[in-house]
ZATORTI-934374 format. One record per residue (C-alpha): y, x, z negated. Coordinates in steps of 0.1 Angstrom, whole numbers, padded with zeros to 4 digits, always signed. Example, Ala and Ser with C-alpha at 12.3 -4.5 7.8 and 13.67 -1.06 7.14 Angstrom:
ZATORTI-934374
-0045+0123-0078
-0011+0137-0071
//
This chain:
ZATORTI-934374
+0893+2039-0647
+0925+2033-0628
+0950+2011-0653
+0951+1977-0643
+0981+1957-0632
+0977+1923-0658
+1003+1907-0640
+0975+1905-0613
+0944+1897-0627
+0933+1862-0630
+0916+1863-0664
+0958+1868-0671
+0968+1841-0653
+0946+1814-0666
+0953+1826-0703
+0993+1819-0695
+0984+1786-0679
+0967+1778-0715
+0997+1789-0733
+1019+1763-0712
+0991+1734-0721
+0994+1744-0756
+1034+1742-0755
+1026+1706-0737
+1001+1697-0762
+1014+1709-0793
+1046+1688-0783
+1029+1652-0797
+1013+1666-0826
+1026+1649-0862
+1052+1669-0881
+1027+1677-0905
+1008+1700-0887
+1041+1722-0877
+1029+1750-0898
+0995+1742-0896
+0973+1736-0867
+1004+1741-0839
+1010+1775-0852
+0977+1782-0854
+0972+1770-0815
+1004+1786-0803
+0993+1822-0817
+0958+1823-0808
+0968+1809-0771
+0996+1838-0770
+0968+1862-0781
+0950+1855-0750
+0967+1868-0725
+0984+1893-0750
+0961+1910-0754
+0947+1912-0714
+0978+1926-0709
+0982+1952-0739
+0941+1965-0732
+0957+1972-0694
+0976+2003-0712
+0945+2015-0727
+0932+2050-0707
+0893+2039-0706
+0871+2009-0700
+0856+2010-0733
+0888+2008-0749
+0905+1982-0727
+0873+1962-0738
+0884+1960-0771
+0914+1942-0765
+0893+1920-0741
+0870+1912-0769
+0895+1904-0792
+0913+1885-0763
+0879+1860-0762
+0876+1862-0798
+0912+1841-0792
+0899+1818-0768
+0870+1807-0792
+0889+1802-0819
+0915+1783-0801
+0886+1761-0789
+0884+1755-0821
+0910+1747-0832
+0912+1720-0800
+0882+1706-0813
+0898+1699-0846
+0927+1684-0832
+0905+1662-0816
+0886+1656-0842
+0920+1645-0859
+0926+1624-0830
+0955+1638-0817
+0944+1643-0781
+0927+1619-0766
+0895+1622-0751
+0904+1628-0717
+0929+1658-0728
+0902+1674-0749
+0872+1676-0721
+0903+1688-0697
+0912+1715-0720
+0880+1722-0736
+0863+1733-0699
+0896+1751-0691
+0892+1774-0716
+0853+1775-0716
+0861+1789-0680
+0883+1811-0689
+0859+1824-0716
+0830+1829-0688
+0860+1850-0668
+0868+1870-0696
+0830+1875-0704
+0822+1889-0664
+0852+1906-0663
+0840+1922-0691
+0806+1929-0674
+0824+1945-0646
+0842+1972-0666
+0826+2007-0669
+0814+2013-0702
//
């Protein structure tokens, strides 16, 4: 395996276009939830793309999977958490269905890329 350049793959990309929606988003959410659910969404949306990034370093496939899987483990459980922040009604309905395909796409890419690696 060749290292990759993470700057250049789009799995990369769309995680650090989920980060800036979760900046946005985060940005209307009640005081309350400060060191709650906003931290909560701002870690696991920096983990994304984190982690892409640091499995790039990695020597093999089957270790730069690793970070991939712990990279969609991120994007799950900030679905999650969106979900809940519906649920609480801080996004609206429109927002949430935006959001929620954004990152069910992004999970699909990290999923094939994931395919495409040799392990």
């Amino acid at each position: 395996m060749g290292r990759h350049n993470f700057k250049k793959l789009k799995i990369w990309d769309e995680g650090m276009s989920i980060v800036d929606d979760t900046y946005d988003l985060v940005e209307t959410f009640p005081k309350l939830e400060r060191f709650n659910l906003i931290s909560q969404l701002l870690r696991c949306s920096v983990s994304i793309p984190s982690n892409i990034s640091e499995g790039t370093s990695k020597s093999t496939d089957k270790h730069f999977n690793k970070y991939l899987e712990d990279s969609l483990g991120s994007a799950f459980e900030w679905e999650t958490q969106l979900i809940v922040s519906y649920r609480r009604k801080y996004i609206s309905e429109e927002k949430f269905q935006y959001l929620e395909n954004k990152i069910q796409q992004l999970q699909k890419m990290i999923s094939g890329f994931q395919n495409g690696l040799d392990l």
